[in-house]
Every structure is written in C-alpha cells, then in structure tokens.
KOLGU-4560 file (N, C-alpha, C; in nm, 3 decimals, padded with zeros to 5 digits):
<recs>
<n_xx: 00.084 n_yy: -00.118 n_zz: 00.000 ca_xx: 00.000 ca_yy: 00.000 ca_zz: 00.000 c_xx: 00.089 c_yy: 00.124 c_zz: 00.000 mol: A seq: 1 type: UNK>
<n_xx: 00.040 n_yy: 00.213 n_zz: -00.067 ca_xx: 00.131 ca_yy: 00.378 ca_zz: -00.072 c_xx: 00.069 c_yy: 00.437 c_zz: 00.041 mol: A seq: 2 type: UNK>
<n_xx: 00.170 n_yy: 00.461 n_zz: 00.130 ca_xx: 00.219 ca_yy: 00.604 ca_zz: 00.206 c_xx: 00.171 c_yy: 00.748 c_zz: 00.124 mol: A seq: 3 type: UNK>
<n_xx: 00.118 n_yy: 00.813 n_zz: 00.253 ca_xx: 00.092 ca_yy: 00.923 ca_zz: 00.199 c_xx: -00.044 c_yy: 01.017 c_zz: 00.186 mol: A seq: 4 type: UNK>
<n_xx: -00.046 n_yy: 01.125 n_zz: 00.175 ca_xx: -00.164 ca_yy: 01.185 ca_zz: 00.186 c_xx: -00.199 c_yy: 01.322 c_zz: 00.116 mol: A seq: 5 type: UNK>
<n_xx: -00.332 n_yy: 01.335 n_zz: 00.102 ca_xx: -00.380 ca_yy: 01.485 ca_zz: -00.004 c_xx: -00.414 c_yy: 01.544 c_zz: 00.116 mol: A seq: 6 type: UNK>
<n_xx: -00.394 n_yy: 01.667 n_zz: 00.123 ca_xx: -00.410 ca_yy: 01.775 ca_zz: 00.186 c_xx: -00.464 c_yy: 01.865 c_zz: 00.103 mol: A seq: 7 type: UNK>
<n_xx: -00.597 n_yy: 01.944 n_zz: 00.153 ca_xx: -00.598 ca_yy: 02.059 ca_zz: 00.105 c_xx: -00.538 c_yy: 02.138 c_zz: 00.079 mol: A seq: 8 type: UNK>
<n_xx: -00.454 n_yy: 02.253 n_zz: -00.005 ca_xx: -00.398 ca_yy: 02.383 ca_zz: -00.042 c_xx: -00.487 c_yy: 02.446 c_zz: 00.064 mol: A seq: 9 type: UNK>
<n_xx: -00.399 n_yy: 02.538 n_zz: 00.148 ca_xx: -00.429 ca_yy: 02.645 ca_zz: 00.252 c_xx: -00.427 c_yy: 02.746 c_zz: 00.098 mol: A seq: 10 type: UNK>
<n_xx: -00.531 n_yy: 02.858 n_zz: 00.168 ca_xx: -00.592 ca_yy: 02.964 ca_zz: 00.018 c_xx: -00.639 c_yy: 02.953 c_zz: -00.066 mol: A seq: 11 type: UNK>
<n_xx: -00.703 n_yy: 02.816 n_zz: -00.086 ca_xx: -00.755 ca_yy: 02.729 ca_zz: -00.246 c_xx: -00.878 c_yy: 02.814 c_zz: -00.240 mol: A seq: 12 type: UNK>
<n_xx: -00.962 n_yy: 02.797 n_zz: -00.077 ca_xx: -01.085 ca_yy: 02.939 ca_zz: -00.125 c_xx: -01.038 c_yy: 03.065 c_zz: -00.053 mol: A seq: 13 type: UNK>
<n_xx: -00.963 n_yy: 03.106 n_zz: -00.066 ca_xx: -00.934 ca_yy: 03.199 ca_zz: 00.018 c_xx: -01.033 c_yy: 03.314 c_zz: -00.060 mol: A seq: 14 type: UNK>
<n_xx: -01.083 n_yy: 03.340 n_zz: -00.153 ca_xx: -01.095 ca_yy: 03.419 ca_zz: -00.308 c_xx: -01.247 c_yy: 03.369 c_zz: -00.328 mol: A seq: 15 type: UNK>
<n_xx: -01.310 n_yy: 03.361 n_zz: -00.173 ca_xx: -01.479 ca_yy: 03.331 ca_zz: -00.259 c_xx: -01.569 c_yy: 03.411 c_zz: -00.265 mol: A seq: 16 type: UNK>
<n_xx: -01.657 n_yy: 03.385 n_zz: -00.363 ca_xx: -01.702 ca_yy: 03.501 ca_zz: -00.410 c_xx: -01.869 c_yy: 03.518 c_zz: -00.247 mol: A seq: 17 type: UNK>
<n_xx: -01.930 n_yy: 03.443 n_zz: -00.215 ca_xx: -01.987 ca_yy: 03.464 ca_zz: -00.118 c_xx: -01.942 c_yy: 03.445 c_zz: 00.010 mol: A seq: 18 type: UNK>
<n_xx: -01.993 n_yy: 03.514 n_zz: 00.115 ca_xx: -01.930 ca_yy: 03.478 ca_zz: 00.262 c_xx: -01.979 c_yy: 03.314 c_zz: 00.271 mol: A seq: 19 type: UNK>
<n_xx: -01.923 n_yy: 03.272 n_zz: 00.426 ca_xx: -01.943 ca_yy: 03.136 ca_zz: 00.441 c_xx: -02.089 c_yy: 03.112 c_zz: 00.449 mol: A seq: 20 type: UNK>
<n_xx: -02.151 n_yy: 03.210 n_zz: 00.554 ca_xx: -02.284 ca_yy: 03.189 ca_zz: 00.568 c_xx: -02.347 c_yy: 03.132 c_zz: 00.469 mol: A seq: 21 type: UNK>
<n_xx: -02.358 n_yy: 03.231 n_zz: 00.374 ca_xx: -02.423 ca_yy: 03.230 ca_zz: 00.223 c_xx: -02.387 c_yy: 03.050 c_zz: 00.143 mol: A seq: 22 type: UNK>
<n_xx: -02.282 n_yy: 03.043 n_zz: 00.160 ca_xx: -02.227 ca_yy: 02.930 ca_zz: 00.110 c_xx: -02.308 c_yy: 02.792 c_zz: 00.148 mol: A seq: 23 type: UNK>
<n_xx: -02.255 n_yy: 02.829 n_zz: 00.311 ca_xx: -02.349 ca_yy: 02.696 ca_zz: 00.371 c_xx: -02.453 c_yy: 02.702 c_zz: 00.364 mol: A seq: 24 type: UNK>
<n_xx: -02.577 n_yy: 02.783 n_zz: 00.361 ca_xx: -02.724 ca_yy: 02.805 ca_zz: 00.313 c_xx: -02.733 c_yy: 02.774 c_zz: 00.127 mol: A seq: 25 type: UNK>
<n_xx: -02.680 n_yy: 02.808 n_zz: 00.080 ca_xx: -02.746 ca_yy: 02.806 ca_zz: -00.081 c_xx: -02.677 c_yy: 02.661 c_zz: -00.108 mol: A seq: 26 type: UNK>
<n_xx: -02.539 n_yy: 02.604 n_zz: -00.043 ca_xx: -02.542 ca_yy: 02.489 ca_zz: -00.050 c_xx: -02.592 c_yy: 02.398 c_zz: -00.007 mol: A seq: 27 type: UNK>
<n_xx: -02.642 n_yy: 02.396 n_zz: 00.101 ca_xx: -02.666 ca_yy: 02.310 ca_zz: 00.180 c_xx: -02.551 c_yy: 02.178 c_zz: 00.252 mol: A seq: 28 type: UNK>
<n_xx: -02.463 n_yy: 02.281 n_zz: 00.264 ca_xx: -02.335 ca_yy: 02.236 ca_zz: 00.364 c_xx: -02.304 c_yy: 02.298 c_zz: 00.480 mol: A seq: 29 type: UNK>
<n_xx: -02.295 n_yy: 02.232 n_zz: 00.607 ca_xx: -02.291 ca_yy: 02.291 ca_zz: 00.723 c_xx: -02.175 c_yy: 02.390 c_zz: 00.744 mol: A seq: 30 type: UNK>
<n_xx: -02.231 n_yy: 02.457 n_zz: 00.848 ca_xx: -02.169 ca_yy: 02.543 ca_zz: 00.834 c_xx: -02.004 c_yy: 02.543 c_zz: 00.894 mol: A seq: 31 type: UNK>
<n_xx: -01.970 n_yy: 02.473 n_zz: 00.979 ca_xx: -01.902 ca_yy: 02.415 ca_zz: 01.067 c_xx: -01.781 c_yy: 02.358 c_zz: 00.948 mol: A seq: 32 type: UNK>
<n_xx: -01.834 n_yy: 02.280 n_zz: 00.821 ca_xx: -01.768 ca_yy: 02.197 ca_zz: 00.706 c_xx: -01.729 c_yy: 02.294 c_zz: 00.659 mol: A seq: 33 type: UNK>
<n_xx: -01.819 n_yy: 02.461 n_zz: 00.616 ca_xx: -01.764 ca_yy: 02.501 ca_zz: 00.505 c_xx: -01.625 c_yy: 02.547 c_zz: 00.580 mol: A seq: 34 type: UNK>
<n_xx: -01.624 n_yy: 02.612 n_zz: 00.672 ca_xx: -01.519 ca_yy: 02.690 ca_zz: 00.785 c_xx: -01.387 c_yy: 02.580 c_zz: 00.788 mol: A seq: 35 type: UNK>
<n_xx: -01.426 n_yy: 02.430 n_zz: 00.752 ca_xx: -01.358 ca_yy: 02.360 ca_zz: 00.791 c_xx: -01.221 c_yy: 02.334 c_zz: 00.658 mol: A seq: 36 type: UNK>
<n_xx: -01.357 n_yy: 02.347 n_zz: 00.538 ca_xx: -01.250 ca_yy: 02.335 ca_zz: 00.400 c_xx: -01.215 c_yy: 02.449 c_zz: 00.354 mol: A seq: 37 type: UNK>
<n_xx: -01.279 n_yy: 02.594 n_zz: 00.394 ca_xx: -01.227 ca_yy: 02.701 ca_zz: 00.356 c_xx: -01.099 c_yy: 02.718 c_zz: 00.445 mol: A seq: 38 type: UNK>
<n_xx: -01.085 n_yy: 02.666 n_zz: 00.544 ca_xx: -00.939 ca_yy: 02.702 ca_zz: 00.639 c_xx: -00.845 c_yy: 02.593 c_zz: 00.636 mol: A seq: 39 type: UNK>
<n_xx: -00.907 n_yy: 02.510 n_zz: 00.581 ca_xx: -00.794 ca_yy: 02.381 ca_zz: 00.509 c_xx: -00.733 c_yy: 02.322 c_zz: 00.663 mol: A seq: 40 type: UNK>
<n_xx: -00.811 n_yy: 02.320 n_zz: 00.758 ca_xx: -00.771 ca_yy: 02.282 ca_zz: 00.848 c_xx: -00.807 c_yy: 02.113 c_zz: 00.844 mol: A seq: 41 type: UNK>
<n_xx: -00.708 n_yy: 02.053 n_zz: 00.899 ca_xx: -00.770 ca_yy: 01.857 ca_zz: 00.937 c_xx: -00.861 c_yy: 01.861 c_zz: 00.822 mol: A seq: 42 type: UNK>
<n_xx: -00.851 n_yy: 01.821 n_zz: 00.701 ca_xx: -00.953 ca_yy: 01.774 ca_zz: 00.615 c_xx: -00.900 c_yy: 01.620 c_zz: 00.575 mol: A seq: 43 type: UNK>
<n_xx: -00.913 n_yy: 01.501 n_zz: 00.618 ca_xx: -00.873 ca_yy: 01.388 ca_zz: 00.584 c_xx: -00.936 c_yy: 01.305 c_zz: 00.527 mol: A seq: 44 type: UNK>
<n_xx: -01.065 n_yy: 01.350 n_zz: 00.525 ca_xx: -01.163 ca_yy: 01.300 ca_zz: 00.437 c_xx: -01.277 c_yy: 01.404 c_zz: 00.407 mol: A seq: 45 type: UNK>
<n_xx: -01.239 n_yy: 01.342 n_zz: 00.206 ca_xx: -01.303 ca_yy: 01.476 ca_zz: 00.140 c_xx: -01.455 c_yy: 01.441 c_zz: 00.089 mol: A seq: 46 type: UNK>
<n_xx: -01.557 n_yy: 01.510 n_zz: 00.052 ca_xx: -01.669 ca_yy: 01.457 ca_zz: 00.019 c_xx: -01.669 c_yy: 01.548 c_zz: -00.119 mol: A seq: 47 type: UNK>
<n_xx: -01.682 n_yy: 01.481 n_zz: -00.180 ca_xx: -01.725 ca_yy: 01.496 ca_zz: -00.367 c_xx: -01.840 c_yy: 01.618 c_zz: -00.364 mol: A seq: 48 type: UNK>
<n_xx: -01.955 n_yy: 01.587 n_zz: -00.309 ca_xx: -02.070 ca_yy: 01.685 ca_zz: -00.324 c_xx: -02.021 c_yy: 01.850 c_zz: -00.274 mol: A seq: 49 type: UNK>
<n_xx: -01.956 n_yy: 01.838 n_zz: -00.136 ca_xx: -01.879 ca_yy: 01.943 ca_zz: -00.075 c_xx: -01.770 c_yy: 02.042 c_zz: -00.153 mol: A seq: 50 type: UNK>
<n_xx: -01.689 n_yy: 01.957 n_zz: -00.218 ca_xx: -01.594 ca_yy: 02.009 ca_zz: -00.297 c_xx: -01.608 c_yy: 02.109 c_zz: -00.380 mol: A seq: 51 type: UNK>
<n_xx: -01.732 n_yy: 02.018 n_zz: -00.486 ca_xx: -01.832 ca_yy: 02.074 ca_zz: -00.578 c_xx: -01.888 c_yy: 02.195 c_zz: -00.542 mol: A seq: 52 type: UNK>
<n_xx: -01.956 n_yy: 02.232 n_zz: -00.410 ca_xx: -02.035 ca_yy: 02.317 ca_zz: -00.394 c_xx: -01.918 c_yy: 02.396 c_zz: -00.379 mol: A seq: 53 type: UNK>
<n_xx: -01.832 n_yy: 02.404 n_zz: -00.266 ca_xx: -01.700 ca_yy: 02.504 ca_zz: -00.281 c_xx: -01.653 c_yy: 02.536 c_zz: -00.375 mol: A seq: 54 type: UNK>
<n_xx: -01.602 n_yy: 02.502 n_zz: -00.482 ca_xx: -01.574 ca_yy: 02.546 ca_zz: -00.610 c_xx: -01.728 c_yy: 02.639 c_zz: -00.673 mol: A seq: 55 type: UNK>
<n_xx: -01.813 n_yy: 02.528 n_zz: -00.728 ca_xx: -01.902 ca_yy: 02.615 ca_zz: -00.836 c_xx: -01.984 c_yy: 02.738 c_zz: -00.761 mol: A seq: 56 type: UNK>
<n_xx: -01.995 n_yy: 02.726 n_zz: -00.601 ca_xx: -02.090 ca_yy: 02.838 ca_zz: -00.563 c_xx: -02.009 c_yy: 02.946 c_zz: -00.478 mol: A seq: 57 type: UNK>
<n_xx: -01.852 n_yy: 02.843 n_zz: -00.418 ca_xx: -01.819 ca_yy: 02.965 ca_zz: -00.299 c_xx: -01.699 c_yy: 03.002 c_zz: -00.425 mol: A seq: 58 type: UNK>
<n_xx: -01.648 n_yy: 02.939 n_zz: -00.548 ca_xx: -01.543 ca_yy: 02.998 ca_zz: -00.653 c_xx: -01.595 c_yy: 03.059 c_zz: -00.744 mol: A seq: 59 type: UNK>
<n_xx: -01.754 n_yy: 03.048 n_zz: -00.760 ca_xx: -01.840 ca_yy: 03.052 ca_zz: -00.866 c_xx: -01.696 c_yy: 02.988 c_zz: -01.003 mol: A seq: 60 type: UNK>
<n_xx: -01.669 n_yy: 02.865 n_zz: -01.006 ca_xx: -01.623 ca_yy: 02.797 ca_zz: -01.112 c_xx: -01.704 c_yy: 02.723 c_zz: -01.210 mol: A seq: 61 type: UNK>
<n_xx: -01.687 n_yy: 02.729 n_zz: -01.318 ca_xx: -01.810 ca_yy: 02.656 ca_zz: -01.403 c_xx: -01.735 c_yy: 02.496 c_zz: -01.401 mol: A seq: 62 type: UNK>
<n_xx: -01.850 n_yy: 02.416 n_zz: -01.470 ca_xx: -01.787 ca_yy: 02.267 ca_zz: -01.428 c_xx: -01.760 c_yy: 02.275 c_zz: -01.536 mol: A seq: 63 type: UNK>
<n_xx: -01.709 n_yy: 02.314 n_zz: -01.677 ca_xx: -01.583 ca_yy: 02.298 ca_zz: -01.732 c_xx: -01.476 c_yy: 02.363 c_zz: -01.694 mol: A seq: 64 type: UNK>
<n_xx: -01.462 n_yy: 02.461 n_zz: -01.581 ca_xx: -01.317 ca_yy: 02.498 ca_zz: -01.528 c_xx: -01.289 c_yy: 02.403 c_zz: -01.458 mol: A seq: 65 type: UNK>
<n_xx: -01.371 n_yy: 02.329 n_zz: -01.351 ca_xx: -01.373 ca_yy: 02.252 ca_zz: -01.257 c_xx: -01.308 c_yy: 02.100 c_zz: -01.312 mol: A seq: 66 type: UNK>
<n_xx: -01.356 n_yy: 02.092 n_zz: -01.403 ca_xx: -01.317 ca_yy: 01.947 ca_zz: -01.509 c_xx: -01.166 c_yy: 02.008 c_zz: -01.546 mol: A seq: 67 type: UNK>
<n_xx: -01.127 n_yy: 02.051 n_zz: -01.562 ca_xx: -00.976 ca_yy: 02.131 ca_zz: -01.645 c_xx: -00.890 c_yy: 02.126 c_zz: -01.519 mol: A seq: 68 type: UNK>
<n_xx: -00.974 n_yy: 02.154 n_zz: -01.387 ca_xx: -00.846 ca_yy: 02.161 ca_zz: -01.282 c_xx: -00.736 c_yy: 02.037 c_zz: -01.278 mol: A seq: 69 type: UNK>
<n_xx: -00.602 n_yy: 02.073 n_zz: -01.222 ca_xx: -00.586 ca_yy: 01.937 ca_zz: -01.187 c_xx: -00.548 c_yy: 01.926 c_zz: -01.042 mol: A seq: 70 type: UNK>
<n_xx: -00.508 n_yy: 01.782 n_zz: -00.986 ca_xx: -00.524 ca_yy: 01.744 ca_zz: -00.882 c_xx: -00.441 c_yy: 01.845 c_zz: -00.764 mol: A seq: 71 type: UNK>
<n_xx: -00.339 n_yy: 01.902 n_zz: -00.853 ca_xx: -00.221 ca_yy: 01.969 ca_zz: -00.730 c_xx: -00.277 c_yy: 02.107 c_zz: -00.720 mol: A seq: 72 type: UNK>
<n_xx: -00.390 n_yy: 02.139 n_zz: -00.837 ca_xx: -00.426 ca_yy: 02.297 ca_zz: -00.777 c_xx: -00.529 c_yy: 02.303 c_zz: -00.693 mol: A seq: 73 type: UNK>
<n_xx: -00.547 n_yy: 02.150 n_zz: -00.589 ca_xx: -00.641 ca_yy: 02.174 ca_zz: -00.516 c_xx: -00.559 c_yy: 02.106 c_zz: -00.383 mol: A seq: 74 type: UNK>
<n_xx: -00.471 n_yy: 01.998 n_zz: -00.375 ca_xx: -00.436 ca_yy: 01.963 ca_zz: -00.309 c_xx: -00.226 c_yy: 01.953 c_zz: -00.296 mol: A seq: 75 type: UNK>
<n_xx: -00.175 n_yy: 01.947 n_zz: -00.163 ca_xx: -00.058 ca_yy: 01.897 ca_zz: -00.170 c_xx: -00.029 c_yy: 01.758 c_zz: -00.107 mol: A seq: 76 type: UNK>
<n_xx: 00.024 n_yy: 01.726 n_zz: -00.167 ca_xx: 00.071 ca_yy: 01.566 ca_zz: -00.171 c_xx: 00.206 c_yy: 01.575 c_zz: -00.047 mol: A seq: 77 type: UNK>
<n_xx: 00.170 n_yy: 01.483 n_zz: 00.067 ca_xx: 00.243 ca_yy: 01.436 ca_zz: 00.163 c_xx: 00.306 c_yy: 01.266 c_zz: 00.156 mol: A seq: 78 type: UNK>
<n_xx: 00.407 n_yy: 01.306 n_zz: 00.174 ca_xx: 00.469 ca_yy: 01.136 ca_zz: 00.210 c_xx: 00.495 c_yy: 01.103 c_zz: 00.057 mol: A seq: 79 type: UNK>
<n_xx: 00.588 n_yy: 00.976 n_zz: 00.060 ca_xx: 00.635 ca_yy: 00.901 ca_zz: -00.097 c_xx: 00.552 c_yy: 00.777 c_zz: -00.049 mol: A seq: 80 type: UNK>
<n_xx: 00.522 n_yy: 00.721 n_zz: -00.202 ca_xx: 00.459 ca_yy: 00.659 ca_zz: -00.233 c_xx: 00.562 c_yy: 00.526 c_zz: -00.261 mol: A seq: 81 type: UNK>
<n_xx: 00.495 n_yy: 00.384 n_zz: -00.195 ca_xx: 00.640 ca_yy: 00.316 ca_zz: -00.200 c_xx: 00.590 c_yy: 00.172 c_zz: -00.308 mol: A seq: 82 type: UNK>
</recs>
C-alpha cells in the first residue's frame, strides 16, 4: 500500500465570491464543514458533493473549469509513495 496523503492547499478558497454563511445556506453544507475546507484545516476526508459546492458556488467555477483543474491545484501531496 502507498504512504501518503492529499491535503488541502491552505488559500484554495481563500478568493470566494460569497461569505461562508451564504455558502453553507445556498449549498446546503454545514456550516461548521464550510469553515472547515475554507481554512484547510484537518480535512482527511473529502466529500465529492462538498468540494463541488466550494468550487461552483463559494469559486463561482463553471464545471468545465472545474473538469480542467488538476489534482495539485487543489491539493498537496504528503509522504512518498512506496
């Protein structure tokens, strides 16, 4: 098994276009989560739907920017892979 881990990029939302409030209401993500992935704090497990809403509503990103990203402009890679 590989060693190792994705971490959020600290600042990935630093740049959103609504406050959190707003975020966690029009998404329907708590509010507690959004605070949690906007500060890139302990995120060790990521949820797909969450991500999504952070990008397209708190980046306003369209899901062909979102499809174009790649993996390191959202996350940094810890540990080698053996």
């Amino acid at each position: 098994m590989a060693t190792g881990r994705l971490r959020l990029k600290r600042g990935v939302f630093g740049q959103m276009q609504v406050n959190r409030h707003q975020l966690s209401q029009s998404g329907r993500v708590s509010y507690p989560t959004v605070v949690k992935y906007a500060e890139a704090e302990e995120v060790d497990n990521f949820s797909g739907p969450v991500l999504y809403t952070m990008l397209s509503l708190g980046l306003g990103m369209s899901d062909a920017e979102i499809a174009d990203m790649r993996l390191g402009d959202l996350f940094e890679v810890e540990g080698v892979s053996e």
